[in-house]
N, CA, C and O atoms as CSV, one atom per row, in Angstrom:
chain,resi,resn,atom,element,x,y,z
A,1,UNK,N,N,-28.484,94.308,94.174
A,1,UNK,CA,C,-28.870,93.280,93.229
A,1,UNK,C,C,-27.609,92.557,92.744
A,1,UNK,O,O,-26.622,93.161,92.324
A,2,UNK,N,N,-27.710,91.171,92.832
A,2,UNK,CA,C,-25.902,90.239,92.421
A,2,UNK,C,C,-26.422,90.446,90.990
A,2,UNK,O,O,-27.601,90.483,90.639
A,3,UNK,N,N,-25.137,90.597,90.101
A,3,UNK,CA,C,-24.879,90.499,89.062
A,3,UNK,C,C,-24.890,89.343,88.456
A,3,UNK,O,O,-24.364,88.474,89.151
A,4,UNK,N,N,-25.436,88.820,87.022
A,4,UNK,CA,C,-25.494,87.729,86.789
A,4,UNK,C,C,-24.441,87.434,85.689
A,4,UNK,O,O,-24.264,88.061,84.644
A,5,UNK,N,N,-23.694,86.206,86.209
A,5,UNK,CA,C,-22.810,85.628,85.494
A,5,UNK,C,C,-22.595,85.355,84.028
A,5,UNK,O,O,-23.642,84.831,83.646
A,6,UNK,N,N,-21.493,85.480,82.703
A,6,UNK,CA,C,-21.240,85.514,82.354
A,6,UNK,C,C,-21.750,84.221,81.434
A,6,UNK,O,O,-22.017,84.177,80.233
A,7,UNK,N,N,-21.784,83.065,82.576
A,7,UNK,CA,C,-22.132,81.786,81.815
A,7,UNK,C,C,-23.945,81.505,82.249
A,7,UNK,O,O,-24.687,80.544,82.049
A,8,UNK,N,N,-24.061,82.243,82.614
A,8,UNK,CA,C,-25.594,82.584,82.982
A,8,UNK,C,C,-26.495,83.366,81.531
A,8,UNK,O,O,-27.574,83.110,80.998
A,9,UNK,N,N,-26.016,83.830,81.413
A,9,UNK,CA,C,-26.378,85.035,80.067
A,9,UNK,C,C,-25.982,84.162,79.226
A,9,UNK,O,O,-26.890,83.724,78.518
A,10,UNK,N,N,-24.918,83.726,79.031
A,10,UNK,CA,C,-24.749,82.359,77.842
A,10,UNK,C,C,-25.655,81.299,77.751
A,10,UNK,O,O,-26.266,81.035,76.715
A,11,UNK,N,N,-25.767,80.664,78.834
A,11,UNK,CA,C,-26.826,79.552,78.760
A,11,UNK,C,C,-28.342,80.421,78.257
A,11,UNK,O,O,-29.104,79.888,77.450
A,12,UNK,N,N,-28.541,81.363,78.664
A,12,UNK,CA,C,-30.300,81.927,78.649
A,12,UNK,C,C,-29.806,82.299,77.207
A,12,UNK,O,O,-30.739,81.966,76.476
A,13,UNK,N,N,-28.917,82.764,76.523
A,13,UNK,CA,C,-28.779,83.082,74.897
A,13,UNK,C,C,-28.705,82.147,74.332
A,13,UNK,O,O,-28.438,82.494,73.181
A,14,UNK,N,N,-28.786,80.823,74.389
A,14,UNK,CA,C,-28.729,79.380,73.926
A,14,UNK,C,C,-29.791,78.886,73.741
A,14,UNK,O,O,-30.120,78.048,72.901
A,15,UNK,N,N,-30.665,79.628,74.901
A,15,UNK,CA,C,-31.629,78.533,75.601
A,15,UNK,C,C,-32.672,79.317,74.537
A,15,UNK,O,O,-33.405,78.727,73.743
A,16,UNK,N,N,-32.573,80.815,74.701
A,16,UNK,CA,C,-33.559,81.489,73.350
A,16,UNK,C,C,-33.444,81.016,71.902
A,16,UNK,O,O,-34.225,80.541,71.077
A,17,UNK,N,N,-32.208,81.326,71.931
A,17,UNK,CA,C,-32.133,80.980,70.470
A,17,UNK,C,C,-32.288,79.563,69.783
A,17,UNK,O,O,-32.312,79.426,68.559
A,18,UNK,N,N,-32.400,78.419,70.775
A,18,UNK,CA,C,-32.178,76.832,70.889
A,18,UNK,C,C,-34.113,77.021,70.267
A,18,UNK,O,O,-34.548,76.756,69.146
A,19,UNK,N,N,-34.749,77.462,71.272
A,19,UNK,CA,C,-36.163,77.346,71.149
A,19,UNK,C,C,-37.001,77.426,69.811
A,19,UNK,O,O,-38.161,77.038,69.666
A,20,UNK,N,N,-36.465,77.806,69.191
A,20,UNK,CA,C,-37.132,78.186,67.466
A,20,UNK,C,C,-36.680,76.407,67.127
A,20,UNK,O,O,-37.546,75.606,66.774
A,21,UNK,N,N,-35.482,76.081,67.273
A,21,UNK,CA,C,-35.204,74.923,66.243
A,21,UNK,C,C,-35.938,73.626,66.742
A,21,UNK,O,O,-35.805,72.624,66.039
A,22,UNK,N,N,-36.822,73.526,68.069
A,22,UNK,CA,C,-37.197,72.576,68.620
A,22,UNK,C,C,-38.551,73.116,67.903
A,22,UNK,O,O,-38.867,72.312,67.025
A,23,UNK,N,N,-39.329,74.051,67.969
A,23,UNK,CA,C,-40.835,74.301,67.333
A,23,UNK,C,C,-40.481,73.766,65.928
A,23,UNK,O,O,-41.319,73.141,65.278
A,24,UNK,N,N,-39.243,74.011,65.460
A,24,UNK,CA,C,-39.265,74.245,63.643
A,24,UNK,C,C,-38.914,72.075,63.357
A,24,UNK,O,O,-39.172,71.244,62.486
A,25,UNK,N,N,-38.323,72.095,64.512
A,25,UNK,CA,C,-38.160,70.388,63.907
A,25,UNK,C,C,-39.633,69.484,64.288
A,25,UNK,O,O,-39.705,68.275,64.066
A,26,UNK,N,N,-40.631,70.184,64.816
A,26,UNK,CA,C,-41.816,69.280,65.085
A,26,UNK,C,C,-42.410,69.796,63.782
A,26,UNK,O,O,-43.118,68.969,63.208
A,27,UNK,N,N,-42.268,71.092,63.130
A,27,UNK,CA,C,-43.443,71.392,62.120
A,27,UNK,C,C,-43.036,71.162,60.775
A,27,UNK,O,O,-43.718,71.418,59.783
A,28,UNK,N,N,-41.906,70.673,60.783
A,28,UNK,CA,C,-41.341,70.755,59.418
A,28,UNK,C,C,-41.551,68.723,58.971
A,28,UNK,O,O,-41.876,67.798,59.716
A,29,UNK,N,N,-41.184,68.722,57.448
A,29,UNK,CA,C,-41.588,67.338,57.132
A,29,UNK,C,C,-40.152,66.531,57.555
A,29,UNK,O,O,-39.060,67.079,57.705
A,30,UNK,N,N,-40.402,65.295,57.686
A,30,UNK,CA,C,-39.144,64.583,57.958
A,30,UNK,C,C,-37.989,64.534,57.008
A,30,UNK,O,O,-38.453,64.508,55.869
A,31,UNK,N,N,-36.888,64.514,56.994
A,31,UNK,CA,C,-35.594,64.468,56.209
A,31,UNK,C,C,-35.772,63.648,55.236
A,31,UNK,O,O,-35.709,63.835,54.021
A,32,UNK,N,N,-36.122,62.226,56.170
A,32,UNK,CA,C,-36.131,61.013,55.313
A,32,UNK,C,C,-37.092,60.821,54.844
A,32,UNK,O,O,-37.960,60.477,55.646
A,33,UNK,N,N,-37.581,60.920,53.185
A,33,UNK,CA,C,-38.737,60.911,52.923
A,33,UNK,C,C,-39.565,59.549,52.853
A,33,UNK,O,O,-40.729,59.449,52.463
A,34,UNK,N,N,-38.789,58.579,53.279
A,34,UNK,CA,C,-39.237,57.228,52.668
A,34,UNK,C,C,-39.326,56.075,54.296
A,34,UNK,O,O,-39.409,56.568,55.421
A,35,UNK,N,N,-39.301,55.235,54.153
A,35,UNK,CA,C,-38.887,54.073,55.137
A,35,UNK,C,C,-39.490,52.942,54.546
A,35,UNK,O,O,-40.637,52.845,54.110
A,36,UNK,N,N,-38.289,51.815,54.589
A,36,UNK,CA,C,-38.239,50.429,54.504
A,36,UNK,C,C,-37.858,50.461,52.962
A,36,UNK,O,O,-37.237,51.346,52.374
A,37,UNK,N,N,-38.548,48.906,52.287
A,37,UNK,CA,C,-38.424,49.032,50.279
A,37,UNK,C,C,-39.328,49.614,49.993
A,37,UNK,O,O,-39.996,48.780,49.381
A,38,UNK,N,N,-39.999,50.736,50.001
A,38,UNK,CA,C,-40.289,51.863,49.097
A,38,UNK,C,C,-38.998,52.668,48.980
A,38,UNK,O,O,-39.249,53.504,48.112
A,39,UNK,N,N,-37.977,52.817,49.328
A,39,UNK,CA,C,-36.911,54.279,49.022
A,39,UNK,C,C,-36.079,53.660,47.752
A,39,UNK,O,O,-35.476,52.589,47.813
A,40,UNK,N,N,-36.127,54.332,46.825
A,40,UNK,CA,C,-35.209,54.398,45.432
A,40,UNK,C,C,-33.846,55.694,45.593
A,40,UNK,O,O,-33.251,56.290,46.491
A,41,UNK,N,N,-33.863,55.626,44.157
A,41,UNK,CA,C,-32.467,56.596,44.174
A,41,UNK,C,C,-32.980,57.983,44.460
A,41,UNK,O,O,-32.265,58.737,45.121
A,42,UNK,N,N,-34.400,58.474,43.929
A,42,UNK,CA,C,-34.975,59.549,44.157
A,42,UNK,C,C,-35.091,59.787,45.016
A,42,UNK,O,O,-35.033,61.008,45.164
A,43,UNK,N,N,-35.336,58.997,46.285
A,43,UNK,CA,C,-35.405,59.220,47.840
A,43,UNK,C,C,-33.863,59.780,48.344
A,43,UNK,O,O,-33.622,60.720,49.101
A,44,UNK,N,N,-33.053,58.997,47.751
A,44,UNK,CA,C,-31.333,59.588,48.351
A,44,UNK,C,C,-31.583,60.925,47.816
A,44,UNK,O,O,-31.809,61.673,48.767
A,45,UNK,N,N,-31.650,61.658,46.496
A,45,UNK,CA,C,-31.718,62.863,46.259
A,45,UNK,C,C,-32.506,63.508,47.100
A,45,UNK,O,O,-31.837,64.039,47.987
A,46,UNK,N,N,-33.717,63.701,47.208
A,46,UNK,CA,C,-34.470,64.180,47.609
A,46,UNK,C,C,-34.182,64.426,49.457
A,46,UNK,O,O,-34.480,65.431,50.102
A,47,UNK,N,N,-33.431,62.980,50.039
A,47,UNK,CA,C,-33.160,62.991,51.654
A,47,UNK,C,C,-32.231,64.015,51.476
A,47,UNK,O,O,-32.505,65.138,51.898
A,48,UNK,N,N,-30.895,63.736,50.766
A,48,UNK,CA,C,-29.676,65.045,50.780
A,48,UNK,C,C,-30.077,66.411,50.521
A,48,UNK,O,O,-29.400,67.289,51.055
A,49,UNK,N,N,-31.429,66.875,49.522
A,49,UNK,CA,C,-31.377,68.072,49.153
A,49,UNK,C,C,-32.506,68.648,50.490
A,49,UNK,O,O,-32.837,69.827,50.368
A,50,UNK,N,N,-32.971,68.045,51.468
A,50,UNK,CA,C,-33.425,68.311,52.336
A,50,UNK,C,C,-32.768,68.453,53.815
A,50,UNK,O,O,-33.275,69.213,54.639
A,51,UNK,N,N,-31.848,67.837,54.048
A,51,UNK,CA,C,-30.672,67.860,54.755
A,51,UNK,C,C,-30.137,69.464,54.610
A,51,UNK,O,O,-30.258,70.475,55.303
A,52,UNK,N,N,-29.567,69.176,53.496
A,52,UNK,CA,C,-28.797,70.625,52.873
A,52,UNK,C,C,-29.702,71.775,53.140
A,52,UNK,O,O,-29.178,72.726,53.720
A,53,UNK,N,N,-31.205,71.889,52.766
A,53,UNK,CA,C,-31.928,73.083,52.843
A,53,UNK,C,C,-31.945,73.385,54.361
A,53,UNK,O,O,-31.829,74.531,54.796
A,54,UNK,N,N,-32.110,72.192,55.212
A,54,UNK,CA,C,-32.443,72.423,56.879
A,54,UNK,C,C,-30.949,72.923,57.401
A,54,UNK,O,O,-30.798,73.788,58.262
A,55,UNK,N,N,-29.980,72.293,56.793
A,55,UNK,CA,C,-28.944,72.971,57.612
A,55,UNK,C,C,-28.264,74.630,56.818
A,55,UNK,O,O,-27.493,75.373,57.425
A,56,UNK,N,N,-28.525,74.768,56.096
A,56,UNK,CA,C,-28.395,75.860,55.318
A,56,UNK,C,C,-29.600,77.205,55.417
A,56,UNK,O,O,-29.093,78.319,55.280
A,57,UNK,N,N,-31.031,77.174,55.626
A,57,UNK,CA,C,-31.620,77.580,55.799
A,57,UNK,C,C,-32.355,77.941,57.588
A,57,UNK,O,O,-32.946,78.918,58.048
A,58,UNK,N,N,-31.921,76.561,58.196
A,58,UNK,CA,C,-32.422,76.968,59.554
A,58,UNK,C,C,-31.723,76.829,60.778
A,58,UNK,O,O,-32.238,76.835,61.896
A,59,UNK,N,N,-29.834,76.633,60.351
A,59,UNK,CA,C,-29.501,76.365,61.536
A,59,UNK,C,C,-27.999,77.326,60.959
A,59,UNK,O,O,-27.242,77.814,61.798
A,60,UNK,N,N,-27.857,77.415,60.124
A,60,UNK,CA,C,-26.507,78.653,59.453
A,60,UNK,C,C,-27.105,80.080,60.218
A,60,UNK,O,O,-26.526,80.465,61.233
A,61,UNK,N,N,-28.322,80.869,59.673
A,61,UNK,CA,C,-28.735,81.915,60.045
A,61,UNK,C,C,-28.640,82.228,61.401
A,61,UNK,O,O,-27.900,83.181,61.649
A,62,UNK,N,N,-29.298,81.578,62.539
A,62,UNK,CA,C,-29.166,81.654,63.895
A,62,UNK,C,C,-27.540,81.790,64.411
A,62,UNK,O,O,-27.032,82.704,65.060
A,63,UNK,N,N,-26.927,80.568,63.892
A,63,UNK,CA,C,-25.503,81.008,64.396
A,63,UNK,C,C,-24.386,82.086,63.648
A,63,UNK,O,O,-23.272,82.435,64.039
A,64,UNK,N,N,-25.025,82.402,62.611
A,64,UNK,CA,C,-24.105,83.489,62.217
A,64,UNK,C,C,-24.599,84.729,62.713
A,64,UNK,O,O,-23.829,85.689,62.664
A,65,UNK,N,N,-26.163,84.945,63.355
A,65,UNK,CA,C,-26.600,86.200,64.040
A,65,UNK,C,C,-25.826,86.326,65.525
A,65,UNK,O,O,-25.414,87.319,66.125
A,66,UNK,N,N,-25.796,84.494,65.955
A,66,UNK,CA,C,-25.402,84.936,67.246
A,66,UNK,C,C,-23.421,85.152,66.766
A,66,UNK,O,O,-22.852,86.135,67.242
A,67,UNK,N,N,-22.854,84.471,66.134
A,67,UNK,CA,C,-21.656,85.389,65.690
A,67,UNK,C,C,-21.348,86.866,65.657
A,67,UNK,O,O,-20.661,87.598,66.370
A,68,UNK,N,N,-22.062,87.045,64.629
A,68,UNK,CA,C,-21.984,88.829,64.923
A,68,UNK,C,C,-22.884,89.661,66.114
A,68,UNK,O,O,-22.993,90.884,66.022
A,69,UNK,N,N,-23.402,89.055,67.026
A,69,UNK,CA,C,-23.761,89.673,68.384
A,69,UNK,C,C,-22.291,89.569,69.340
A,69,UNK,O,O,-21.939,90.447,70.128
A,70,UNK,N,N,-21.769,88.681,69.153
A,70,UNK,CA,C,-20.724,88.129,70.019
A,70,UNK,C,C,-19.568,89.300,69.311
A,70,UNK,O,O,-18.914,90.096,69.986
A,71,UNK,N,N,-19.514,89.182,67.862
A,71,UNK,CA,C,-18.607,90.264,67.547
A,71,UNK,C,C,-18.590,91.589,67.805
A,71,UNK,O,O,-17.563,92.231,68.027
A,72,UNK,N,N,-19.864,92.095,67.784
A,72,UNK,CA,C,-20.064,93.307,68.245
A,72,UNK,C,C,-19.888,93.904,69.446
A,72,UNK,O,O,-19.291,94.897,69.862
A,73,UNK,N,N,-20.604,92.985,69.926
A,73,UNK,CA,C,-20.469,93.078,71.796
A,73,UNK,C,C,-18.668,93.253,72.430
A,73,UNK,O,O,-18.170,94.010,73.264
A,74,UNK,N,N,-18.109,92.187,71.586
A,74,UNK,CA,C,-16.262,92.153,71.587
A,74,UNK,C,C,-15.774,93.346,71.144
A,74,UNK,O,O,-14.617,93.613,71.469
A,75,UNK,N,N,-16.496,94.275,70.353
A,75,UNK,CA,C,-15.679,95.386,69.482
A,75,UNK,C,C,-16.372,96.585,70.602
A,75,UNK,O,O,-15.606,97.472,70.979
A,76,UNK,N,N,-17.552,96.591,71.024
A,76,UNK,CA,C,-17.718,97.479,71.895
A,76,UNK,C,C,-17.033,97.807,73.310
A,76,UNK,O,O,-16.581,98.824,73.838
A,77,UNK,N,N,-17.196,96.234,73.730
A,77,UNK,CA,C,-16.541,96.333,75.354
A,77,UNK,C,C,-14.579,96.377,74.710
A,77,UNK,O,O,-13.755,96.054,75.565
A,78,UNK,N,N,-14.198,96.648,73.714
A,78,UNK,CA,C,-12.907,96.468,73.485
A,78,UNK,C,C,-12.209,97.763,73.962
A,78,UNK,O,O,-10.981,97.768,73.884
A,79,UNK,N,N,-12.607,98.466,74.272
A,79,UNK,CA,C,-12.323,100.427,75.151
A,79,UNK,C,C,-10.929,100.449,74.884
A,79,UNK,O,O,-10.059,100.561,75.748
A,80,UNK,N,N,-10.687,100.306,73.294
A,80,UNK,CA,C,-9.103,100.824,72.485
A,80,UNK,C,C,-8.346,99.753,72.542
A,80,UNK,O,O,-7.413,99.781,71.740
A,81,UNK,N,N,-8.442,98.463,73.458
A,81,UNK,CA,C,-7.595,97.354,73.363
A,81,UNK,C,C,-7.476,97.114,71.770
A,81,UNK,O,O,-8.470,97.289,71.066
A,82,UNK,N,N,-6.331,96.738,71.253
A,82,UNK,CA,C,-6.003,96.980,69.755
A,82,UNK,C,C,-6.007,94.793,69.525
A,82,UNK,O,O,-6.337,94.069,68.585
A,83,UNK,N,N,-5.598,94.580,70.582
A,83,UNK,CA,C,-6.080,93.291,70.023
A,83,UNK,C,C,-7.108,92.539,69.713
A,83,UNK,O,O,-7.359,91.767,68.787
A,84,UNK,N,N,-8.090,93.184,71.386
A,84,UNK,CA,C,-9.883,92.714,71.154
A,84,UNK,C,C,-10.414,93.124,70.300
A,84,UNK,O,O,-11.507,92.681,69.947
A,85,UNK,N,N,-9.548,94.510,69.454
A,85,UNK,CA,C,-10.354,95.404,68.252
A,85,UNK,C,C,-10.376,93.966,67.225
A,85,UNK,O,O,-11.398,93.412,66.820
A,86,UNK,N,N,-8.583,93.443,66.866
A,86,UNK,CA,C,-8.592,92.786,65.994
A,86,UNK,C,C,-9.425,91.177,65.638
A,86,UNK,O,O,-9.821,90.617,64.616
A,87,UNK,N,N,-9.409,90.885,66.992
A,87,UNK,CA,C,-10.035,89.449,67.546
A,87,UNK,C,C,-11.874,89.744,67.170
A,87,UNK,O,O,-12.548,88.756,66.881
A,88,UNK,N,N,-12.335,90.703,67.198
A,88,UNK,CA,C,-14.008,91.021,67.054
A,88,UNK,C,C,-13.774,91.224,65.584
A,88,UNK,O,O,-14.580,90.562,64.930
A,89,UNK,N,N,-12.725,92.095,64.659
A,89,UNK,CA,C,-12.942,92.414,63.216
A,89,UNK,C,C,-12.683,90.787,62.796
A,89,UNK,O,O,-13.504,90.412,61.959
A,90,UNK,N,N,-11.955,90.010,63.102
A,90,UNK,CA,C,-11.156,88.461,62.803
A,90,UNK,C,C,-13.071,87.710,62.835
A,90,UNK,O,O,-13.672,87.174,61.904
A,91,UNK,N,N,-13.489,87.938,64.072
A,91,UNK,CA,C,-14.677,86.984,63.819
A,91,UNK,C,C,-15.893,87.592,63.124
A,91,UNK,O,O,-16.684,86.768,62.667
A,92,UNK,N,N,-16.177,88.843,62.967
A,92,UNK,CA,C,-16.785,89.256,61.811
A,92,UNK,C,C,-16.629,88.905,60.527
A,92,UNK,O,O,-17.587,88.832,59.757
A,93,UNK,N,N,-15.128,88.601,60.105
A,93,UNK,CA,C,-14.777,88.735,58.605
A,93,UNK,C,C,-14.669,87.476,58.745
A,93,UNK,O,O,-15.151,87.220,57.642
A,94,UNK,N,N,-14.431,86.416,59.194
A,94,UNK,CA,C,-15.066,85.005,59.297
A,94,UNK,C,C,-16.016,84.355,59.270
A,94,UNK,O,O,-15.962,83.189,58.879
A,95,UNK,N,N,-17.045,84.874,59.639
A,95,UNK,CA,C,-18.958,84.789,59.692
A,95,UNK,C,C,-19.037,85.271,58.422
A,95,UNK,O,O,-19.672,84.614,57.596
A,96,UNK,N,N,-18.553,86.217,58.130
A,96,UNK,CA,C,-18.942,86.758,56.476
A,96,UNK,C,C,-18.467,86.118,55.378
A,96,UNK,O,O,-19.066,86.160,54.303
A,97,UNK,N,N,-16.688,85.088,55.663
A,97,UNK,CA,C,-16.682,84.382,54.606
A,97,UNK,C,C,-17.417,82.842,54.762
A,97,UNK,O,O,-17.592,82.059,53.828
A,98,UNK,N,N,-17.775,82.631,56.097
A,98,UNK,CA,C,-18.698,81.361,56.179
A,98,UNK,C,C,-20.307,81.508,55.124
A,98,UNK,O,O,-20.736,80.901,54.142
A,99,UNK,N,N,-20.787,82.596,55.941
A,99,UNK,CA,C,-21.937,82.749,55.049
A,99,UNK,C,C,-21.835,82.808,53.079
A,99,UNK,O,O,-22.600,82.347,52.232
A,100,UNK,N,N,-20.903,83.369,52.989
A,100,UNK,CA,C,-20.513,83.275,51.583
A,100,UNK,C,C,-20.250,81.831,50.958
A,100,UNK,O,O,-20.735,81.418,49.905
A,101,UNK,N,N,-19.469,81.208,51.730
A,101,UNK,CA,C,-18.986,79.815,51.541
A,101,UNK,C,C,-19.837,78.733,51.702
A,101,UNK,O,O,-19.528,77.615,51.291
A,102,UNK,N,N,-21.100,79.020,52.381
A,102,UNK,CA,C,-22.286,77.835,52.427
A,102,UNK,C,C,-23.546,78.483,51.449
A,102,UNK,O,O,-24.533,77.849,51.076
A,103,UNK,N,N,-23.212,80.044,51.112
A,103,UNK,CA,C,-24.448,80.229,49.923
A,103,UNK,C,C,-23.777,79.404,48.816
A,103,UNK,O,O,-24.622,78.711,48.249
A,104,UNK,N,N,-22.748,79.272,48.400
A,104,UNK,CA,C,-21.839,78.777,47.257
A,104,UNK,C,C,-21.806,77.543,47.260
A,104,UNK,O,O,-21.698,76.931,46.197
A,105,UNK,N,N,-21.885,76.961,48.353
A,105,UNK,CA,C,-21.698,75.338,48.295
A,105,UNK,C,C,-23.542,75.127,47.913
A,105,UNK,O,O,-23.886,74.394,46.986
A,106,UNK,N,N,-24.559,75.873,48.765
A,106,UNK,CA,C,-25.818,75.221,48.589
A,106,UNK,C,C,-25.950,75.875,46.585
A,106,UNK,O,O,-26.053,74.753,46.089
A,107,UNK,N,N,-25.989,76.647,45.606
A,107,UNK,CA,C,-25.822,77.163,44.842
A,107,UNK,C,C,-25.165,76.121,43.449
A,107,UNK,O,O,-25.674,75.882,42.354
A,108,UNK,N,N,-23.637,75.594,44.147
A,108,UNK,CA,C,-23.159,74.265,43.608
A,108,UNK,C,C,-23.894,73.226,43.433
A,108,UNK,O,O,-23.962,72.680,42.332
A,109,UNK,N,N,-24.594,72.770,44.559
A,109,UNK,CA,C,-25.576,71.729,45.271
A,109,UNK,C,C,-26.602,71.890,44.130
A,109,UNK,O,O,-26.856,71.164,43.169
A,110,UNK,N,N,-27.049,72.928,44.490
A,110,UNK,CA,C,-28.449,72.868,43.194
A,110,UNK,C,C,-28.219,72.624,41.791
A,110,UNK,O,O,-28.843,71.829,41.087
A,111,UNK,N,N,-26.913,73.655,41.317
A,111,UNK,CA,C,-26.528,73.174,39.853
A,111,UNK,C,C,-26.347,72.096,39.540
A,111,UNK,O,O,-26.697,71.804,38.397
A,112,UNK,N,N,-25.642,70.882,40.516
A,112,UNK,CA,C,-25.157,69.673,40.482
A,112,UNK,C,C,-26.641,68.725,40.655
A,112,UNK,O,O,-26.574,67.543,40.316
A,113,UNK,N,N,-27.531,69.091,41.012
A,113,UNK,CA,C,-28.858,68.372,40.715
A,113,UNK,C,C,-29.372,68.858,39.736
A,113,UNK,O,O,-30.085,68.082,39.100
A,114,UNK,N,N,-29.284,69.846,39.371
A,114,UNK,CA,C,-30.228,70.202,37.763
A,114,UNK,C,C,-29.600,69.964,36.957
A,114,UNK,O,O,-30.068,70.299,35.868
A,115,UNK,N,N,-28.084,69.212,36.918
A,115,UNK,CA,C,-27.663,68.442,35.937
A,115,UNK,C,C,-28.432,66.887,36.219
A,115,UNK,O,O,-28.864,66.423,35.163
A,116,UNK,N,N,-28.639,66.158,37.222
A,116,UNK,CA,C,-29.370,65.334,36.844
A,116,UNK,C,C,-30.955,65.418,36.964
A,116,UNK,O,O,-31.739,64.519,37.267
A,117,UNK,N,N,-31.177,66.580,36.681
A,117,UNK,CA,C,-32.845,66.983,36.065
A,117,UNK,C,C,-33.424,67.556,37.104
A,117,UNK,O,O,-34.637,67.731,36.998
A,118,UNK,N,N,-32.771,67.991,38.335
A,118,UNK,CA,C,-33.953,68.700,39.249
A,118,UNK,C,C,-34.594,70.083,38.599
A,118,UNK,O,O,-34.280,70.684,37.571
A,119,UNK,N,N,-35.681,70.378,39.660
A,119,UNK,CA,C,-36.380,71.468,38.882
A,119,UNK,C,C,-35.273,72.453,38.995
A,119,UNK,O,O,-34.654,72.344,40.054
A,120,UNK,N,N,-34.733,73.658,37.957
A,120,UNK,CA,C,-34.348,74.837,37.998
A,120,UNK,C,C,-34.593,76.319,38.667
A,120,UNK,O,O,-33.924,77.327,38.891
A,121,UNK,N,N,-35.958,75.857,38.856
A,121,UNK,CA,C,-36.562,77.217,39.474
A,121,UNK,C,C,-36.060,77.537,41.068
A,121,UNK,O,O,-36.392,78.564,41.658
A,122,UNK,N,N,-35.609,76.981,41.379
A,122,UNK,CA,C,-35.210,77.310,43.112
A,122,UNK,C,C,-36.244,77.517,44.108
A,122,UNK,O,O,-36.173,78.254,45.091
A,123,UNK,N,N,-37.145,76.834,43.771
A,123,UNK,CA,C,-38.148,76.709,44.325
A,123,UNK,C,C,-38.130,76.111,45.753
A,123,UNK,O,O,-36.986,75.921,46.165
A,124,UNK,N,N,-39.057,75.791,46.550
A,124,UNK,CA,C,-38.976,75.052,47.803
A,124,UNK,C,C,-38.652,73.338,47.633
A,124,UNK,O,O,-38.182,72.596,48.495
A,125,UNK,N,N,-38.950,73.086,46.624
A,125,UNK,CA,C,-38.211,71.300,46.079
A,125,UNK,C,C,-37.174,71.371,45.411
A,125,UNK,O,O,-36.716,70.230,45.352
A,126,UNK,N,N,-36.368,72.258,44.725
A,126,UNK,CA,C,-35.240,72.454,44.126
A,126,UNK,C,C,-34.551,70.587,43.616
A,126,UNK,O,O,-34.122,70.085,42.577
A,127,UNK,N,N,-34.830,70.028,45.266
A,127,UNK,CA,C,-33.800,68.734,44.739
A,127,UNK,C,C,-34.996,67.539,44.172
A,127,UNK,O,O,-34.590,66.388,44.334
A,128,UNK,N,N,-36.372,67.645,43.547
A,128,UNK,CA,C,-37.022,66.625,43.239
A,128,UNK,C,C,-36.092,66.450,41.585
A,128,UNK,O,O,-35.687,67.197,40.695
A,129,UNK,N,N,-36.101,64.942,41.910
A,129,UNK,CA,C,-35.421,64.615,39.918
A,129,UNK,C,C,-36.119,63.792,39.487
A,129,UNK,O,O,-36.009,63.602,38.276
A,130,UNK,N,N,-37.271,62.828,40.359
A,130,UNK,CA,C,-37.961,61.949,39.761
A,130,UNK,C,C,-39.910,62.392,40.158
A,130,UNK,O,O,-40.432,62.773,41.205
A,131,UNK,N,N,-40.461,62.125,38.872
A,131,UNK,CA,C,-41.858,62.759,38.767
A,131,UNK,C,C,-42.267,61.945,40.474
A,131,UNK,O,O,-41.717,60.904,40.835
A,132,UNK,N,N,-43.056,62.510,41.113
A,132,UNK,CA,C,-44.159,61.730,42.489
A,132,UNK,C,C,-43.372,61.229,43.787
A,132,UNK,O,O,-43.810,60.496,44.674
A,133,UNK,N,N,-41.803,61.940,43.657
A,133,UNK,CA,C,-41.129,61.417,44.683
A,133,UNK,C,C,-41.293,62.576,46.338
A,133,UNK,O,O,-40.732,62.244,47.382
């Protein structure tokens, strides 16, 4: 049986993990909530705090799982090499301060709209600031 290539297994781990974000961008509502002169200032809030949730909620998670698969996999096949040890702990502890660093920015994000009146509750609209938008 030939062994399958390196960039073979890459593409089919792409191609899985690619597949969720093509179902999730047909079922989900559009970014832009508005088109043409109906969009006000509430529409800019509301487009950015939806932006922010989609890339924070459905496209951070996937690549920081496939990060730490890639790290792991690096720390296993590393058989005592002291550098691949360090190069797999380097991209672990990098994924971990990314994930930290985009809960904090989305966290900022919200406080910085509930100063101009979004709801507080952290709810699934977090960024509405104007009543019916």
């Amino acid at each position: 049986m030939k062994r399958i290539s390196l960039k073979v297994w890459t593409l089919l781990s792409a191609l899985f993990f690619a597949i969720p974000f093509f179902i999730l961008a047909s079922s989900t509502e559009p970014l832009v909530p508005c088109s043409g002169l109906e969009c006000g200032p509430c529409h800019i809030f509301e487009m950015f705090g939806r932006v922010f949730d989609f890339v924070v909620l459905n496209i951070v998670p996937p690549f920081a799982l496939i990060m730490f698969i890639i790290s792991g996999i690096m720390f296993f096949t590393a058989i005592g090499d002291s550098s691949k040890l360090e190069k797999s702990k380097s991209i672990m502890i990098s994924t971990v301060i990314g994930i930290v660093l985009i809960s904090l920015a989305w966290l900022i994000t919200v406080q910085i709209y509930s100063i101009f009146g979004a709801d507080e509750s952290y709810t699934k609209d977090w960024w509405e600031i104007c009543e019916g938008s």
